[in-house]
C-alpha positions in Angstrom: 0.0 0.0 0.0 0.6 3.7 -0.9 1.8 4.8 2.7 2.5 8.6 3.3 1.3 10.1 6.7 -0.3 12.6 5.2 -2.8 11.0 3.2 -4.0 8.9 6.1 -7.3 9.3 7.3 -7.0 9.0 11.3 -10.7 8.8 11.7 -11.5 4.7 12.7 -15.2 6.1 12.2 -14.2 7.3 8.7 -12.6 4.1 7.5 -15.6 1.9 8.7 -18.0 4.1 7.1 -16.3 4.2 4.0 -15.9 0.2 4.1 -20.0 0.3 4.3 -20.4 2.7 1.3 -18.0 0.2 -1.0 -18.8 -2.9 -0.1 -18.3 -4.9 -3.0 -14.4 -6.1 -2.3 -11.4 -7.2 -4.4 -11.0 -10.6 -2.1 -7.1 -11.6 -2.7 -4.8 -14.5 -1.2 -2.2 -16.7 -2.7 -2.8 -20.9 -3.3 -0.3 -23.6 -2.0 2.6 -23.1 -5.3 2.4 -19.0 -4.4 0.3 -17.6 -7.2 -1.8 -14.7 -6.4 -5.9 -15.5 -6.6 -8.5 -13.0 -6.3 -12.5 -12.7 -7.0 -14.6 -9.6 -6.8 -17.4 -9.9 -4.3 -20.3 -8.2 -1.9 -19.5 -8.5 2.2 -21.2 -7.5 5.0 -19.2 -5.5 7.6 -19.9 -6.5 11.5 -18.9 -4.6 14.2 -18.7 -6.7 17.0 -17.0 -6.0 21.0 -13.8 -3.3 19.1 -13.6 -6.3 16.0 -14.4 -5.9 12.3 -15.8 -9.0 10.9 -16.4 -9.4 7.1 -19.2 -11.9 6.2 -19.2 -13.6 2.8 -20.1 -16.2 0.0 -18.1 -17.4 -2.8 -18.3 -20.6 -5.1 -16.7 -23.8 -4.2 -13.9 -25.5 -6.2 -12.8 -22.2 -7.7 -9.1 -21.0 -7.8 -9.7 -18.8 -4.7 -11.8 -21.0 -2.9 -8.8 -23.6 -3.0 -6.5 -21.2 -2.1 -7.8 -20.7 0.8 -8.5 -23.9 1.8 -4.2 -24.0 1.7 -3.5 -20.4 2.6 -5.8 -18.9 5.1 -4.5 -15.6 5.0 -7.0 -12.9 2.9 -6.8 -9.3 1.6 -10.1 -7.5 1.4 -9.6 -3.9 -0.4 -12.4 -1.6 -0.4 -11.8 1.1 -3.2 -13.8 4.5 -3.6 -14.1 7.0 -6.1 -11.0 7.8 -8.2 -9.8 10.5 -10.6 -6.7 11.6 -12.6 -5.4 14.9 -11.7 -2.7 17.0 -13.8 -0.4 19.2 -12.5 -1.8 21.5 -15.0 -3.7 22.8 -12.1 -0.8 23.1 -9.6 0.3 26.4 -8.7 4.0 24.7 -9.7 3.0 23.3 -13.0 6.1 21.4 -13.9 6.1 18.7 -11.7 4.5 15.6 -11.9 0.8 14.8 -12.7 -1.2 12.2 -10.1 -4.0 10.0 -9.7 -6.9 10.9 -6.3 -8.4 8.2 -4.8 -9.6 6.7 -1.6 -8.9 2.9 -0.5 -9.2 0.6 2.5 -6.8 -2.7 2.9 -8.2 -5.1 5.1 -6.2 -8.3 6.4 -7.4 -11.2 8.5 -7.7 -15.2 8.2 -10.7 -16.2 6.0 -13.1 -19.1 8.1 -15.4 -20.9 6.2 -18.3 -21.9 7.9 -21.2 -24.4 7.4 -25.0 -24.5 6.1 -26.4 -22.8 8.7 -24.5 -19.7 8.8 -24.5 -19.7 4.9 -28.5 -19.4 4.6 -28.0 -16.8 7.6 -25.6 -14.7 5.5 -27.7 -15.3 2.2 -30.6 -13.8 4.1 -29.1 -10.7 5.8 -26.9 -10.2 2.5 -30.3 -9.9 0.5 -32.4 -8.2 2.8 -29.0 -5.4 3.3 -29.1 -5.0 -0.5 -32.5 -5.6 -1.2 -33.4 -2.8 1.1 -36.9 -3.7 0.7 -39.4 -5.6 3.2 -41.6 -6.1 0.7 -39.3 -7.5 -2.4 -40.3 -10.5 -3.8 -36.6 -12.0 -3.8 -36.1 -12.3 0.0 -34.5 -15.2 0.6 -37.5 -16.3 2.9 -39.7 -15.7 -0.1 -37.1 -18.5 -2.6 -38.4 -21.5 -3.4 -36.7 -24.3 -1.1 -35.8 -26.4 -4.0 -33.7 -23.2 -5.6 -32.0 -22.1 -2.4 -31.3 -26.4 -1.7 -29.4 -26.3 -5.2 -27.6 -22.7 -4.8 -26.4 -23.3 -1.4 -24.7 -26.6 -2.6 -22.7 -24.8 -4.9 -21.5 -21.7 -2.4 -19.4 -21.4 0.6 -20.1 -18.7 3.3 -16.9 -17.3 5.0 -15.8 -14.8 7.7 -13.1 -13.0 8.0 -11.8 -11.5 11.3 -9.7 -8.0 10.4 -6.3 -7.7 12.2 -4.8 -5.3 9.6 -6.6 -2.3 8.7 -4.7 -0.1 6.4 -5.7 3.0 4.5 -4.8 5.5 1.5 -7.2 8.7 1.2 -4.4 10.6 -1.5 -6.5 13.7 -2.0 -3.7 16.4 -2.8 -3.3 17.0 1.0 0.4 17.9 -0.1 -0.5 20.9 -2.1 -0.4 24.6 -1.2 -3.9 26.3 -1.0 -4.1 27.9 -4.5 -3.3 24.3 -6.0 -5.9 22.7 -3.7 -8.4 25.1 -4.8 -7.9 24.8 -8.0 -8.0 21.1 -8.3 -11.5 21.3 -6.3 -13.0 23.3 -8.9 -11.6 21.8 -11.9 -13.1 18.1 -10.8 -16.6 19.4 -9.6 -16.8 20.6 -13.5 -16.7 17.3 -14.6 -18.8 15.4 -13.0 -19.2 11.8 -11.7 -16.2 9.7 -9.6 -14.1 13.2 -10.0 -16.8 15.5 -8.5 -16.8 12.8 -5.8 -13.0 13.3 -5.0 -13.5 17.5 -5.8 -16.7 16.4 -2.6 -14.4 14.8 -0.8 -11.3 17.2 -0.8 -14.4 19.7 0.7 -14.7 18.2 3.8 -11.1 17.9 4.5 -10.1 21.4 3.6 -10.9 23.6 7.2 -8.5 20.8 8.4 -5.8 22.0 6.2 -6.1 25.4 5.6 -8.1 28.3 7.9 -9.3 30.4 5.2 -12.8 29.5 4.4 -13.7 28.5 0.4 -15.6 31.3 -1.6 -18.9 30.3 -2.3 
């Protein structure tokens, strides 16, 4: 990981929050011969007694799910909005041009864990997403026979965090004038770079005292 002081965020709140807001995860590890494996998927986040817990599916008999079965060790990185920025907008323009963005590192041993806890997951996981009391694809609402031949084929895991790392790079190493600039410029265009322009917002009565024009 990317790991300057100053683009740390030293709020725990912060970092849990912004775990909740991306939870769809790059899950990595490495199988018994060394090589890297990774899968894309959705977790839940627990907070439980000062621990984070991440709560999981994935299919069995796939490259991760054997590397894991050999290496228990897991990387969960949670990853934000992210934008180019050029040093066009620095108040030193010839220096080099640089990339924003906002990500979470999250390192524990994966557990996988049995039927019960898989339709347990399966049924907070969809009513989290769902969002929805009354959808019509509740688990509780599946046919038996489906969620018999889906569960056969899945694996429900948990993962206890020990290492919780974090990069929030958003140009907290620029003068005032730069940082100014660069806010503007990205809340022009829109999308994942008005996010970061949003972002630098909140941060900037922590680095500089004189207020934004509005």
């Amino acid at each position: 990981m990317y790991s300057l002081p100053e683009y740390k965020e030293a709020d725990h709140r912060v970092v849990v929050d912004f775990m909740k807001e991306h939870p769809f995860v790059f899950l990595s590890g490495t199988n018994a011969d060394g090589k890297p494996v990774a899968t894309q998927l959705p977790v839940l986040i627990e907070e439980r007694e000062g621990k984070i817990i991440l709560h999981g599916h994935l299919m069995k008999q796939t490259d991760h799910h054997k590397a894991f079965v050999h290496n228990d060790n897991a990387l969960a990185v949670f990853t934000g909005p992210h934008t180019y920025v050029s040093a066009s907008l620095y108040t030193d323009k010839h220096t080099g041009s640089t990339w924003n963005y906002m990500s979470v590192h999250a390192a524990g041993k994966i557990k996988f864990l049995g039927d019960e806890a898989l339709l347990d997951l399966l049924t907070k996981l969809t009513e989290h997403f769902e969002n929805n009391p009354y959808s019509p694809s509740l688990v509780k609402d599946l046919p038996k026979e489906y969620m018999d031949r889906l569960m056969k084929a899945i694996l429900a895991f948990e993962i206890e965090v020990t290492s919780l790392e974090n990069v929030f790079k958003l140009s907290q190493n620029r003068d005032e004038q730069s940082y100014d600039a660069i806010i503007d410029h990205l809340r022009s265009k829109g999308g994942d770079p008005a996010l970061i322009a949003s972002e630098m917002e909140k941060r900037r009565s922590q680095l500089f005292k004189t207020a934004l024009p509005q």
